[in-house]
C-alpha positions, 0 to 999 in steps of 0.5 A: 741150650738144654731146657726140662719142664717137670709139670704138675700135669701134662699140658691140655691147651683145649682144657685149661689157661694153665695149659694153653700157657705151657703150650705157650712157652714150649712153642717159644722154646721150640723156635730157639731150635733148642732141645726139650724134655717134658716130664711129669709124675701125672697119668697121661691123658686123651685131651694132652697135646702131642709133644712131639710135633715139638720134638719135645721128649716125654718122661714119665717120672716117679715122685720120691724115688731116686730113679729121677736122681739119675735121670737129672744127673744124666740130663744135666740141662741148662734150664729145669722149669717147675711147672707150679711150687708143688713140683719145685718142692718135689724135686728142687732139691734133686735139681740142686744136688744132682744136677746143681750147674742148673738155672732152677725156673718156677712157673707159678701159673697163678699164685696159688695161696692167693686163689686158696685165701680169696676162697676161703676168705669169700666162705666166711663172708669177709674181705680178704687182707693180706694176712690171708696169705700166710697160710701153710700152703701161702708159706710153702709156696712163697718159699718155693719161689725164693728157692728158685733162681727166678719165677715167672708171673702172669699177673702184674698185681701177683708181681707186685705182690711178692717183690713188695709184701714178700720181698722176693728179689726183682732179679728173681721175678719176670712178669709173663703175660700170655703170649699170643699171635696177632689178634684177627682183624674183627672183619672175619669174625661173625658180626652181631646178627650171626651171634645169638645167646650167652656163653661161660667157658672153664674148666670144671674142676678148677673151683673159681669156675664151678663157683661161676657157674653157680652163681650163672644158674641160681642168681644171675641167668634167671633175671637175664632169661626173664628179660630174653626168653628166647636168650640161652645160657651155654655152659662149656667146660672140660671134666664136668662131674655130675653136679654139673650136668645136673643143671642142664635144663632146657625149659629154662635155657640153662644148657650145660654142654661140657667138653667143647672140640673147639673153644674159639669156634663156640666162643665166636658163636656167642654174643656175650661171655659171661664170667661171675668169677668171686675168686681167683688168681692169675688172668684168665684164658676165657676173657682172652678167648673171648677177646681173641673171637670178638665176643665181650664179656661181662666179668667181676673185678677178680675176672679183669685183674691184671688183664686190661692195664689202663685200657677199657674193658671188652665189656662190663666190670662189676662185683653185684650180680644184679648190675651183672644182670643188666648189663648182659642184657643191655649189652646183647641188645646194644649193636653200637655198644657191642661193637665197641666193645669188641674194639676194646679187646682188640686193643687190650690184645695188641697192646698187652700180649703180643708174642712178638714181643714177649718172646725175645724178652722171656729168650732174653732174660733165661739166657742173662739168667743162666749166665749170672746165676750164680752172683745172684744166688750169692746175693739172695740170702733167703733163698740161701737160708731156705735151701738149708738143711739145717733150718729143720734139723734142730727139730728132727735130732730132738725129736730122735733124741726123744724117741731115743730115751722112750727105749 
């Protein structure tokens, strides 16, 4: 099997959730002994993984140009991964013209209209409805999604969501949690007494994580610092721009340290991850790293959705920031409670995202996939009505007529 991932950017799994998620699937694709292609239009960068330790061959290629029409052609593999709907949309049609015997995959990472309606929704201070999602990019990447032979989702909720309000075909979508290894027994993690302070770890350009940190500084670490004033507020994240660094103030315990050499061992170090997150989409690396070193967290009901099912949380959920507040405190004071809580995301990790299990399932539903694409291609009309050409060409004849009789 042939497999080409095109990514929106080249994986960073020290930067990003979305990276360490690309990492994920080509180290899965890499044990199937199959050959890989990675290409990407993004400039390369210094935190980007060495691809070829997989044996994964690295392109750079031109968006809007035809070069990649004779790229796909020659390659001709049996799987193309869109990594997110802005590069199905770039080259899907090239996939499917030039390269048309190809199992056309989306890897959504989160849904992004849905972050972008929450977000939008929260800066006019209302709730979000569904009605938020039909936006021009909600419509851009729900059209994506059923142009696509099959879509992988991270979140349960984000599944649900387009097979029941988008009607997207179950034969289409794949529910794809993270898949990792066998989570450290919490005997060889730091206990209790060797962890001191708080911890927030993301990426800086990523909004819902900027927001976080704002929310850190101006309304929750205060009335957590007047409570533990010995306590200090780590702030850990790739690319932080100035407004960031800005806020480091020692006086007040708020550090901002960005870029961290290694996640896991600074995760490890804190006591309490703390995650105000007010938006977002897909689940979120930090609360899996957090769980993955035995340090609970503290999050909102956007933070823990589609993370934990039916078991309890590896901490506190709650959307008031004072509640927030509190339990932070609490729970850095409470070693019986703190232990029990590392329990509890130990139990999410065994019970939810086992690369043991997830492998063979993701292995088995691409190889079905690319057998029976076909009939299913067939049989899901809106993706045929979507990739026709003539949905728009009614409006570009008139309008070429129209300019046609200006002369």
């Amino acid at each position: 099997m042939h497999l080409l991932v095109i990514g929106y950017v080249w994986p960073e799994p020290n930067s990003s959730a979305a990276g360490s998620r690309m990492m994920q699937l080509l180290n899965c694709f890499h044990k199937q002994n199959w050959t890989l292609s990675f290409a990407s239009p993004a400039q390369q960068t210094e935190h980007m993984a060495d691809l070829s330790k997989l044996n994964i061959e690295a392109e750079h290629i031109e968006l809007n140009n035809a070069s990649f029409d004779h790229y796909i052609s020659e390659k001709k593999p049996d799987i193309v991964i869109f990594d997110r709907f802005m590069m199905e949309e770039q080259f899907g049609w090239r996939v499917e013209k030039f390269s048309p015997e190809s199992l056309r995959v989306l890897n959504t990472e989160d849904l992004h209209s849905l972050r972008q309606a929450r977000h939008n929704a929260l800066k006019q201070n209302k709730d979000f409805v569904i009605e938020d999602l039909y936006s021009e990019q909600g419509i851009r990447e729900i059209a994506a999604i059923h142009r696509c032979d099959l879509t992988l989702m991270i979140s349960e909720v984000e599944t649900k969501l387009l097979t029941d309000e988008f009607h997207v075909p179950e034969t289409h979508v794949f529910y794809l949690p993270f898949m990792l290894p066998e989570p450290k027994n919490t005997d060889a993690l730091l206990n209790f007494e060797k962890r001191q302070h708080f911890i927030s770890i993301g990426n800086f350009r990523h909004a819902p994580n900027w927001d976080a940190v704002l929310q850190l500084k101006n309304e929750i670490w205060p009335n957590i610092r007047k409570r533990l004033p010995k306590a200090e507020m780590h702030i850990y994240g790739a690319y932080p721009p100035p407004k960031a660094t800005q806020l480091n103030n020692p006086k007040e315990g708020f550090l901002v340290k960005g870029w961290a050499e290694d996640a896991h061992a600074v995760m490890q170090q804190a006591r309490i991850c703390l995650a105000p997150l007010r938006f977002g989409a897909g689940i979120k690396g930090k609360l899996v790293e957090a769980m993955q070193m035995g340090t609970p967290s503290i999050t909102t009901n956007i933070g823990a959705e589609s993370m934990h099912g039916e078991l309890p949380w590896n901490g506190v959920i709650t959307d008031d920031m004072e509640t927030f507040a509190d339990a932070a405190v609490s729970l850095y004071e409470d070693k019986e409670s703190w232990l029990l809580m590392q329990q509890n995301g130990n139990r999410i990790l065994q019970d939810r995202y086992q690369a043991e299990e997830w492998e063979p399932k993701l292995i088995n539903r691409l190889t079905l996939q690319v057998k029976i694409k076909e009939s299913l291609r067939k049989k899901h009309f809106l993706g045929l009505m979507l990739r026709h050409h003539s949905l728009k060409s009614t409006q570009y004849m008139s309008q070429w007529i129209e300019l046609k009789n200006k002369d």
